[in-house]
C-alpha positions in Angstrom: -55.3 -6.3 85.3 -57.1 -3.0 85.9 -55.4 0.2 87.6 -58.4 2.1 88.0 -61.6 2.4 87.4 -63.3 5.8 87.0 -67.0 5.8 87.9 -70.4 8.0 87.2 -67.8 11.0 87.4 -69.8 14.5 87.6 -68.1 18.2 86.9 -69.6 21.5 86.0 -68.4 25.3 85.7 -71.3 27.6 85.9 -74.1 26.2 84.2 -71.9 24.7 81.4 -71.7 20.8 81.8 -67.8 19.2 80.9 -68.4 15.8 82.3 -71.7 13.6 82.9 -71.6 10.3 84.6 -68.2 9.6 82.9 -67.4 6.2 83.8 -64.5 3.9 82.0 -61.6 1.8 83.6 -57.2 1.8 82.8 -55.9 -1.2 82.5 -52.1 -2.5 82.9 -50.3 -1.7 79.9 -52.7 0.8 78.1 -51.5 3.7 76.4 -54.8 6.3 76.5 -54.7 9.3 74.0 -58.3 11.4 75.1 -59.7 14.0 72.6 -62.2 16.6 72.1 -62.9 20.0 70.9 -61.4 22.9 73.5 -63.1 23.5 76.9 -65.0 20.4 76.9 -63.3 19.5 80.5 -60.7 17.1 79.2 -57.6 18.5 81.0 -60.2 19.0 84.3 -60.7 15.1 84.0 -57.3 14.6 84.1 -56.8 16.3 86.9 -59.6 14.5 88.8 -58.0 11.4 88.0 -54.9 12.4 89.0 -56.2 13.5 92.5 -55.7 17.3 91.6 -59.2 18.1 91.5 -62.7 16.5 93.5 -65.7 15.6 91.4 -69.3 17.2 92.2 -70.2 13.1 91.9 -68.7 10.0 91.2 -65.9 8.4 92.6 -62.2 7.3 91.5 -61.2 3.3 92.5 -57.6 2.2 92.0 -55.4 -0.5 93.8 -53.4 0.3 96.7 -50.1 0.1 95.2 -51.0 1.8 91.8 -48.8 5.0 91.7 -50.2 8.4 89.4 -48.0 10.5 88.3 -49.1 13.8 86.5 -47.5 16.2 83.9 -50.1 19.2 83.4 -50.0 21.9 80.9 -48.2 24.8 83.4 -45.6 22.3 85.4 -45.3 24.8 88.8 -41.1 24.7 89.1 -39.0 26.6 91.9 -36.9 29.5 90.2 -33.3 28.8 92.3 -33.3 25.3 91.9 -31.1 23.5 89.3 -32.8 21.7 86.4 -31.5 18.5 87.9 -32.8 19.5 91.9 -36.3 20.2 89.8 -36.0 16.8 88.1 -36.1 15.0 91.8 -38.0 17.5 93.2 -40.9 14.6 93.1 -42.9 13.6 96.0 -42.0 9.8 95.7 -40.8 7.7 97.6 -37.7 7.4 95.3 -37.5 11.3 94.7 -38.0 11.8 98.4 -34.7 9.0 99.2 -32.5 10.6 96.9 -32.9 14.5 97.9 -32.2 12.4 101.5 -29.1 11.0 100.0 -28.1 14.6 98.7 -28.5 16.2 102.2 -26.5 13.5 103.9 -23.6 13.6 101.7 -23.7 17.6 101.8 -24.2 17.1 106.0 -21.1 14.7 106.1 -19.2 17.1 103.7 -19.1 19.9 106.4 -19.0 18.0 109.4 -18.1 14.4 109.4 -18.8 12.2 112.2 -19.8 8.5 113.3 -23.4 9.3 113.0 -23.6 11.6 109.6 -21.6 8.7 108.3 -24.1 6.1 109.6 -26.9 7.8 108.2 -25.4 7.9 105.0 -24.5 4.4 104.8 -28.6 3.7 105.9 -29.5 5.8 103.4 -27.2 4.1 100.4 -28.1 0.9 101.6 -32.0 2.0 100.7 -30.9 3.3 97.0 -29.3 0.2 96.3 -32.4 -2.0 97.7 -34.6 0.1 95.0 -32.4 -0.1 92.2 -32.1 3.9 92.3 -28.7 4.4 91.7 -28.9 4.8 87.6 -31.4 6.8 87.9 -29.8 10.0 87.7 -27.4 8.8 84.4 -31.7 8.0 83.3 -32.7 11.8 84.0 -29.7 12.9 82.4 -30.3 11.2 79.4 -33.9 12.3 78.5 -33.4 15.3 79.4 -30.7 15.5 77.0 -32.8 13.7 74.5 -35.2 16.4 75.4 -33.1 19.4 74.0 -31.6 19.8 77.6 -27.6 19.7 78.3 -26.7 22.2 80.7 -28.0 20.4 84.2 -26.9 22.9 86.7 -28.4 25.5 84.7 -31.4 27.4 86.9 -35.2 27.1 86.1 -35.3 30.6 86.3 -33.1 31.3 83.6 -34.9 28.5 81.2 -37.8 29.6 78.3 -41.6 28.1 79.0 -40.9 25.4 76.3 -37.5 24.6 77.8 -39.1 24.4 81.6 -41.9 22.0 80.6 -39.4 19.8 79.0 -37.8 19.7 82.5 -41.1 18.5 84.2 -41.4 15.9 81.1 -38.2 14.3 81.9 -39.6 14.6 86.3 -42.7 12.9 84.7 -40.7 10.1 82.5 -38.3 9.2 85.3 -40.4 8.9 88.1 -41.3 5.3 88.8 -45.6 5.0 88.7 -48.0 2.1 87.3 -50.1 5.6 85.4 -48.6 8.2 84.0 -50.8 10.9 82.8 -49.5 13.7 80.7 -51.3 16.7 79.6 -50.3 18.0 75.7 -46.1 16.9 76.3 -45.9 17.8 72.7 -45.9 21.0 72.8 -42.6 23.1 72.2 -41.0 19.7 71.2 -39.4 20.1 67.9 -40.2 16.9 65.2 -36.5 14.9 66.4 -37.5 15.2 70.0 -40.7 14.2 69.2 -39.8 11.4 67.5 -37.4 10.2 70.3 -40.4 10.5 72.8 -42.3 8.4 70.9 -39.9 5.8 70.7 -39.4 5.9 74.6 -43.4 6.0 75.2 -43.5 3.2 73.1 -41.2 1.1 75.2 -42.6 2.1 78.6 -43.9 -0.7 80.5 -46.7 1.2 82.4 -50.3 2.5 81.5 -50.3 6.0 79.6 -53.2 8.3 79.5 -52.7 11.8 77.9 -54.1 14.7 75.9 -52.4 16.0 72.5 -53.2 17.3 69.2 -50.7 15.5 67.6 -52.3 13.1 65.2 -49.4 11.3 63.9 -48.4 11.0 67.8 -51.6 9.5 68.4 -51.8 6.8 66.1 -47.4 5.7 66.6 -48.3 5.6 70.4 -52.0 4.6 71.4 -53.6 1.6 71.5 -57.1 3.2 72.7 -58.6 6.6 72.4 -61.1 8.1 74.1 -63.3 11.0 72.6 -65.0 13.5 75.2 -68.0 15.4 73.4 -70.5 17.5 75.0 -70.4 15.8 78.7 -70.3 12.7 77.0 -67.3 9.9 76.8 -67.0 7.3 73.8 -64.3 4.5 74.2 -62.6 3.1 71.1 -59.8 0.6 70.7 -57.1 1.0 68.6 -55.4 4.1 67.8 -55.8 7.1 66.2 -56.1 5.7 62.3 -58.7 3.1 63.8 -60.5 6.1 66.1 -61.6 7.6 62.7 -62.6 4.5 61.2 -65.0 3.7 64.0 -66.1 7.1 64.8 -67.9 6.9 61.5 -69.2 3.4 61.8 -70.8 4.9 65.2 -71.7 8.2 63.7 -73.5 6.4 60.9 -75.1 4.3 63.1 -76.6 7.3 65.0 -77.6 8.6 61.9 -80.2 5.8 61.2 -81.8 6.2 65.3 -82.2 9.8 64.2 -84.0 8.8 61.1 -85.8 6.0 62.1 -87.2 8.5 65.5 -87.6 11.3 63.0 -90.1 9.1 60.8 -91.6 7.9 64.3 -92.3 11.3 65.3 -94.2 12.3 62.2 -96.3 9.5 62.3 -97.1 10.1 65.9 -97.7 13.7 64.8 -99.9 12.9 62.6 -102.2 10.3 64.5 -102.3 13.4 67.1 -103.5 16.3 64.5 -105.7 13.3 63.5 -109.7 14.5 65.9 -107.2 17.4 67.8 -110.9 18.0 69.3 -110.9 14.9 70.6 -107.2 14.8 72.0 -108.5 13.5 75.7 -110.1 10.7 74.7 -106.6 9.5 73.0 -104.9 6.4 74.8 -102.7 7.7 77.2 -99.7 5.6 76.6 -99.3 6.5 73.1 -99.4 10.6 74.0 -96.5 9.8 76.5 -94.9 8.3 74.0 -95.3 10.8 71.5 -93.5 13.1 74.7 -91.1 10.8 74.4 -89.9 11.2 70.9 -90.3 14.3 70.9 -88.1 15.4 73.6 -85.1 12.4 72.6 -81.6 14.5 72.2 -80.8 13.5 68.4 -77.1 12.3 67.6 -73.9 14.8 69.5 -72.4 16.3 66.5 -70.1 19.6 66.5 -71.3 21.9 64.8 -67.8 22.1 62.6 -65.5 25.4 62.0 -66.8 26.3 58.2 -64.1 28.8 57.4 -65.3 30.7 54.1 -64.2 34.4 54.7 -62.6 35.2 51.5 -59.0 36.8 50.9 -57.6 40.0 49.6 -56.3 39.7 46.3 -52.3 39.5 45.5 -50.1 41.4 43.1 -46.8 40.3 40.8 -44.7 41.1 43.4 -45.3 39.1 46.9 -42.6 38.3 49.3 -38.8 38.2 48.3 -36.1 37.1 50.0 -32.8 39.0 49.1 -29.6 37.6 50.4 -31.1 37.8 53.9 -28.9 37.4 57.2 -29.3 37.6 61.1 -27.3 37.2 64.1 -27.5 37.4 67.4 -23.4 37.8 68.8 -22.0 35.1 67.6 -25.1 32.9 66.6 -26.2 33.0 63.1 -30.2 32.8 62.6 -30.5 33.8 59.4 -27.7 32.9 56.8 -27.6 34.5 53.0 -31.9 33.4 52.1 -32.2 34.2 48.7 -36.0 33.0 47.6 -39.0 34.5 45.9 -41.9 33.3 46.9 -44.7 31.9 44.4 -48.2 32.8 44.4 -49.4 29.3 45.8 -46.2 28.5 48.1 -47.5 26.7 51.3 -44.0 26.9 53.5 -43.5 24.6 56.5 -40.3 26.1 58.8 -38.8 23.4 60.6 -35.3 22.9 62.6 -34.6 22.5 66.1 -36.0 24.8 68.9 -33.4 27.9 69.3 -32.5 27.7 65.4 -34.0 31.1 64.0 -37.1 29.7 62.7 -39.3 32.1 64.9 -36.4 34.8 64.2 -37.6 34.4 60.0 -41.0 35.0 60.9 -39.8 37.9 63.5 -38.4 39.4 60.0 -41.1 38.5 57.8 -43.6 40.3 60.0 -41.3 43.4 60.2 -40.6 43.3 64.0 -37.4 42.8 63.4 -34.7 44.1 60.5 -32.2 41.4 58.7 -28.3 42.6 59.4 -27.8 42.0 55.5 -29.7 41.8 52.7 -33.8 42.6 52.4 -37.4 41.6 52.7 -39.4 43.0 49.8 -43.2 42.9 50.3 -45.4 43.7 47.4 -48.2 46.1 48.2 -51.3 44.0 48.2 -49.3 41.9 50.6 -51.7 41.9 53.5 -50.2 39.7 56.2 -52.3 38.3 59.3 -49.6 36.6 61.7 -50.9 34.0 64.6 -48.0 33.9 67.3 -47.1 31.2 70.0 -48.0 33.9 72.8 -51.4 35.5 72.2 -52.1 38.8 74.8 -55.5 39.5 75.5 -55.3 42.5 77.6 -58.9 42.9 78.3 -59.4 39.3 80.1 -62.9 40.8 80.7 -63.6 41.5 77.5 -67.0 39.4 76.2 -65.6 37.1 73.6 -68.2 38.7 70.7 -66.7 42.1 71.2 -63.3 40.5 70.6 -64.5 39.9 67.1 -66.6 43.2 66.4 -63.7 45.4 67.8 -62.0 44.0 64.2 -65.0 43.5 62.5 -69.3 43.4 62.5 -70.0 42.0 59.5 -67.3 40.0 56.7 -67.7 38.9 53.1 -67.4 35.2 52.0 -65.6 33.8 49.2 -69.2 33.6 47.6 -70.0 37.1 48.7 -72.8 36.8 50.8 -71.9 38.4 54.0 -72.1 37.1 57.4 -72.0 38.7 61.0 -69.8 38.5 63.8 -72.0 36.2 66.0 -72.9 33.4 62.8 -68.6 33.5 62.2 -68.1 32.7 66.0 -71.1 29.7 65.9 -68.9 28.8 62.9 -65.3 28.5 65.1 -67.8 26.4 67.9 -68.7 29.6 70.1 -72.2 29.0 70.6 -74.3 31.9 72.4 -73.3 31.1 76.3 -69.2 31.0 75.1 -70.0 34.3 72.7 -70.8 36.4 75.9 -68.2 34.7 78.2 -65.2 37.2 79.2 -62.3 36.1 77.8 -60.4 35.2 80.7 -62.9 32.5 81.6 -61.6 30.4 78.0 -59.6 27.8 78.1 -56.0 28.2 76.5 -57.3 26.5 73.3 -60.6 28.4 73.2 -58.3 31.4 73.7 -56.2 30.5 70.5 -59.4 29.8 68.0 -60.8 33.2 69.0 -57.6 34.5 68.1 -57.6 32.9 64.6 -60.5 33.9 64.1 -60.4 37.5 64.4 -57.5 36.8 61.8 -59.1 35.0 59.5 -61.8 37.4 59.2 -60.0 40.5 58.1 -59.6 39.0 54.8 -55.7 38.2 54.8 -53.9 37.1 51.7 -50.3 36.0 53.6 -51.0 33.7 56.8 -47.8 33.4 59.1 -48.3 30.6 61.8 -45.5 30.6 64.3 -46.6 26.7 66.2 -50.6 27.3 65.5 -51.5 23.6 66.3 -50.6 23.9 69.9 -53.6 24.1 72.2 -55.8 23.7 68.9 -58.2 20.8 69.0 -58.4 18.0 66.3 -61.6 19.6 65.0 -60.6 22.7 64.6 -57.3 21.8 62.9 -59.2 19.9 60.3 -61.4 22.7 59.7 -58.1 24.9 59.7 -56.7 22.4 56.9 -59.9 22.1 55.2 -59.6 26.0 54.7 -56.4 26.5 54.0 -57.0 24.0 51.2 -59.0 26.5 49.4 -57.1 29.6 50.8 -56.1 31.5 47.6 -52.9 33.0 49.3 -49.6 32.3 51.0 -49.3 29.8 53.7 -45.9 30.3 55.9 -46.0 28.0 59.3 -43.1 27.5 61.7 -45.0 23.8 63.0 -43.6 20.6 64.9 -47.4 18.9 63.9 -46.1 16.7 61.4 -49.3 15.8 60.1 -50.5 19.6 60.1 -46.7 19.7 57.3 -47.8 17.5 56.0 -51.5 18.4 54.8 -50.6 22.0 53.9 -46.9 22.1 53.0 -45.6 22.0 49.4 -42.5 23.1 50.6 -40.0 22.7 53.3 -37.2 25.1 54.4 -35.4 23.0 56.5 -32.5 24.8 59.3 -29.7 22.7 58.6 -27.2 24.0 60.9 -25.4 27.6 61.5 -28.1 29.5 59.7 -28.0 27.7 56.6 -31.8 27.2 55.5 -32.5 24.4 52.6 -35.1 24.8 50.8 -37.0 21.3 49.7 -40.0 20.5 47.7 -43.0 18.3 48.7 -44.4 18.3 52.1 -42.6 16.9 55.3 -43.3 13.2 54.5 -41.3 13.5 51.3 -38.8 15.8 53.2 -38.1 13.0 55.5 -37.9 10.7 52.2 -35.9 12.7 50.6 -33.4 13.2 53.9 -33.6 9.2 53.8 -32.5 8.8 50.6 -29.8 11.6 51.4 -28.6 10.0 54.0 -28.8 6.5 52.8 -26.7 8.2 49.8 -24.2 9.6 51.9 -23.7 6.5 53.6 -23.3 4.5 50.8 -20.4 7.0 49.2 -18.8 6.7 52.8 -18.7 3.2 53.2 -16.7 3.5 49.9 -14.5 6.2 51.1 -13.8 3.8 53.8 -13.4 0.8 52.2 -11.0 2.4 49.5 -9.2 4.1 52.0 -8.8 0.0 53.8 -7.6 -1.3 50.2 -5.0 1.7 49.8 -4.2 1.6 53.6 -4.0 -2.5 53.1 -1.3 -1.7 50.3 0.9 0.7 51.5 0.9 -0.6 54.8 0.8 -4.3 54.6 4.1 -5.7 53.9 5.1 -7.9 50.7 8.2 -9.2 48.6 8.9 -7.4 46.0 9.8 -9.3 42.4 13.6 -9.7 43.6 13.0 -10.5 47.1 10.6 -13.3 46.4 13.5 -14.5 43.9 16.1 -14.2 46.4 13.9 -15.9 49.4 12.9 -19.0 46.6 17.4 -19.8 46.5 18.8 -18.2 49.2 18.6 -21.3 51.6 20.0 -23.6 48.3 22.5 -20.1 48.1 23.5 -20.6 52.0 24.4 -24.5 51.5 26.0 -23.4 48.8 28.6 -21.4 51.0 29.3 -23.4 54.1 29.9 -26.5 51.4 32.3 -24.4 49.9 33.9 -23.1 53.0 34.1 -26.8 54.1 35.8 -27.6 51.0 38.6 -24.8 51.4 39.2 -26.1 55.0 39.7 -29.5 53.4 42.0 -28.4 50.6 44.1 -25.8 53.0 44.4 -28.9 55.7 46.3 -30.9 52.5 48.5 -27.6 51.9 49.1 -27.2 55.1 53.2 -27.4 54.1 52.4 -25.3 50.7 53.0 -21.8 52.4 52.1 -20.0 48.8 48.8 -22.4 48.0 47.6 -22.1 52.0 47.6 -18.5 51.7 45.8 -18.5 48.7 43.2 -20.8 49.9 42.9 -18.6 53.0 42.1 -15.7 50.8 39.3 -17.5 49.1 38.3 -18.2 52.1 37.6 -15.0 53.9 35.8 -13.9 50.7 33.4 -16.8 50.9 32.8 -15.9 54.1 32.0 -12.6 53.9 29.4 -13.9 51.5 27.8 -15.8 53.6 27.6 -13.2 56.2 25.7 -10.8 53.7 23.3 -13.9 53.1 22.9 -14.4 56.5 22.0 -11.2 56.9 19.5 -11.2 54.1 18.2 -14.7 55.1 16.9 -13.4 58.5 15.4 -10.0 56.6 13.7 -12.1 54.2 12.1 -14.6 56.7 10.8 -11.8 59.0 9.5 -10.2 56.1 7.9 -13.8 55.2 6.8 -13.9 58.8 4.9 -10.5 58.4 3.2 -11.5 55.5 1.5 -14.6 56.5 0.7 -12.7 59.9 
């Protein structure tokens, strides 16, 4: 069944084209992931399709009860409300019935009365019709799946990264046939991206978003949809399945460009061929000479080819001494002791809020450890790329940006290059060179800014989360020179697949401070953590089942060597008894007129008796204790 269908869709900025005559259609059950390199228009198409923005052409078609709801990059949030008043603060009709049910309860609460009480009972009567009354135990647990606990808290008092992971959890809950969701990766930790997968994954409805996440792509997608120069190309499958066909297709374009390139030399030719006589030429075969001629060839990106080459290291590079760092109470940093290698490629990961940020904070010299010390060699020359990037000249052209650090760089080759050939290199073509900087999207924003890095020669990179708002492109290029990058690599990075091409280590924040430090990438981190685990489960299990076998011995009762003796004759030893005190009565009823034999016999007697009370006694504790052991 198909929930929309996007047709012939137009959009420009200035005289910069993002989409042209996009047309494709969502069906039910689709999960969507669109690409492209930044400023291309993809978050600007997702807001025409979710009704947030008008096309210059082209028109959106969707059934009548299809609901859209929309997650965008800067989720708008009202400072005094709670996190769990800005999780219902939807405009559906379910959102809009509960903040109704809310108001009631609090109207009734202060003055209660037939008709507050009536409305109430309208309004529950409603919830239950819809099925609405879990959905608040729902919100509560994504959003703490999400990182989030403390409901009441106020947006206001939330971090960016923590308020977007409100308006996730809005998004996820709010009952829609499309839900469209613009980069929800970002400021997720891997866990919590992990768990969103896994509930994406499950979700009945249609999915269409942007991310960067390339490992998100391919666990979650069943389509992808690649927007490149204006243009859109649909492929099924995921991400994996994306690549393989995007080279089948680029191939294939490939061979039109050839086989027009040989068309147009031979056309050129028959033209040169009596030039003096060009009018007298059939007219057909000049047009199509025009033609040919004027045919785009194959939409390729140009590519980021990063070559600037690095400053040289010493012996001594970065060392870790015994390093710690609190904040009150909470411990960041806890006793890091490590000297780093000349090729370590470091990948920081732990939970949001952990320290991981804090390292780099240190590392960077912004702030000072509380114990220990961060030695830095003197050829250490350290180029840090941060989560917030401040531009404060917005209307600054983006060329200057770049010349203000440097005109001209040296390659790893060492030819040199200018400014303006580096930026065609990062994608900046001339009209995006001269564009103020205020004017670039958040992604263009971030390339410029790695670029201006990257080309003062660095030999320490410190990446605190550089894959958000980077494009795929650009990331591979990014890998591609880090690859060759003849210094230290340190990243703070929730991209798994970004750990996983770069990372040869892993300093993993395993609670309280305490950093471990693991070797491989993050795939055999995660292996490793597997095995770990599966280790530590397999030693508990044993724990626990010793424990059963000791616990099973003290505490399950059994005869000991005597008492299973004693139970085995005491019932012969009882008969035993009463037969004997039957045989006294006999004998003392035949002396009854024998005063001196009777009392003899009597004495016997009493002893026998007592005897038999003691076995008594012991008969009843050994049966118990007989009953207790067969259960």
């Amino acid at each position: 069944m198909n929930l929309m269908t996007i047709e012939n869709i137009k959009k420009s900025y200035s005289v910069k084209t993002l989409l042209n005559n996009i047309s494709f259609g969502i069906a039910e059950g689709e999960k969507i992931g669109l690409i492209g390199v930044n400023g291309t228009g993809k978050s600007t198409l997702l807001k025409i399709i979710a009704g947030r923005e008008t096309p210059e052409a082209g028109q959106i078609v969707k059934g009548n009860k299809v609901r859209v709801e929309y997650l965008s990059q800067n989720p708008e949030y009202e400072p005094k409300n709670s996190v769990l008043e800005q999780i219902f603060k939807g405009d559906s009709k379910e959102m809009t019935l509960l903040r109704k049910y809310q108001e009631a309860l609090d109207a009734m609460t202060q003055d209660y009365n037939e008709s507050t009480s009536k409305k109430l009972l309208q309004i529950q009567e409603e919830i239950e019709h819809l099925h609405l009354w879990d959905l608040e135990s729902e919100a509560k647990s994504i959003l703490t799946k999400l990182g989030i606990t403390n409901f009441s808290q106020k947006m206001s008092e939330l971090s960016g990264g923590q308020r977007k992971r409100v308006a996730l959890a809005s998004a996820l809950i709010t009952p829609c046939e499309l839900l469209i969701l613009d980069e929800p990766t970002n400021h997720l930790d891997n866990d919590t991206i992990r768990k969103l997968e896994d509930y994406l994954n499950s979700r009945k409805g249609s999915l269409l978003m942007i991310t960067h996440d390339r490992y998100f792509l391919d666990r979650v997608t069943n389509r992808i949809l690649e927007l490149d120069k204006g243009n859109l190309y649909s492929y099924e499958g995921n991400y994996s399945l994306f690549l393989e066909k995007k080279v089948e297709r680029m191939q294939m374009e490939n061979a039109r460009e050839d086989k027009r390139q040989n068309l147009l030399r031979k056309e050129l030719a028959w033209v040169r061929r009596g030039a003096q006589a060009r009018s007298t030429k059939q007219k057909a075969r000049l047009q199509r000479f025009d033609e040919l001629k004027n045919q785009d060839g194959p939409s390729q990106n140009a590519g980021v080819d990063i070559s600037v080459a690095s400053t040289r290291l010493g012996k001594k590079i970065l060392e870790f001494h015994h390093v710690g760092k609190s904040f009150g109470d909470k411990v960041m940093v806890r006793d890091l002791d490590y000297v780093l290698a000349r090729q370590d490629r470091i990948g920081i990961i732990g939970p949001n809020g952990v320290g991981k940020s804090t390292l780099i904070n240190m590392i960077k010299g912004d702030l000072l450890p509380d114990s220990g010390e961060i030695v830095i060699g003197e050829t250490v020359k350290i180029a840090a790329f941060s989560q917030e990037i401040d531009f404060p000249k917005p209307t600054m052209r983006a060329i200057d940006y770049i010349k203000e650090n440097s005109e001209m760089i040296e390659t790893s080759d060492g030819s040199k290059i200018t400014a303006s050939q580096m930026c065609e290199r990062f994608l900046f073509d001339g009209h995006l060179q001269y564009s103020q900087i205020g004017t670039l999207s958040g992604g263009e924003k971030r390339r410029l800014h790695l670029l201006r890095l990257l080309m003062d020669a660095p030999n320490v990179l410190l990446f605190d989360e550089p894959t958000n708002d980077l494009d795929i492109d650009t990331l591979n290029r990014l890998e591609d020179y880090l690859d060759d990058f003849k210094g230290i690599v340190i990243t703070v990075s929730h991209d798994r697949y970004f750990l996983d091409r770069i990372c040869n280590k892993i300093f993993a924040y395993e609670g309280d401070g305490n950093i471990r430090i693991y070797t491989g990438n993050y795939s055999d981190y995660i292996s490793f953590k597997e095995a770990l685990d599966a280790q530590e489960a397999e030693v508990s299990k044993q724990v626990e089942e010793k424990a059963k076998i000791r616990s099973h011995r003290v505490d399950k009762p059994k005869f000991s060597y005597k008492e299973q003796k004693e139970f085995e004759v005491i019932d012969d030893e009882i008969a035993d008894l009463e037969n004997a005190i039957s045989q006294l009565d006999l004998k003392m009823a035949e002396s009854a007129a024998d005063y001196v034999k009777l009392q003899e016999l009597m004495a016997e007697k009493s002893e026998v008796e007592a005897q038999l009370e003691v076995k008594m006694e012991r008969w009843e504790y050994l049966n118990e204790l007989n009953e207790q052991i067969n259960g």
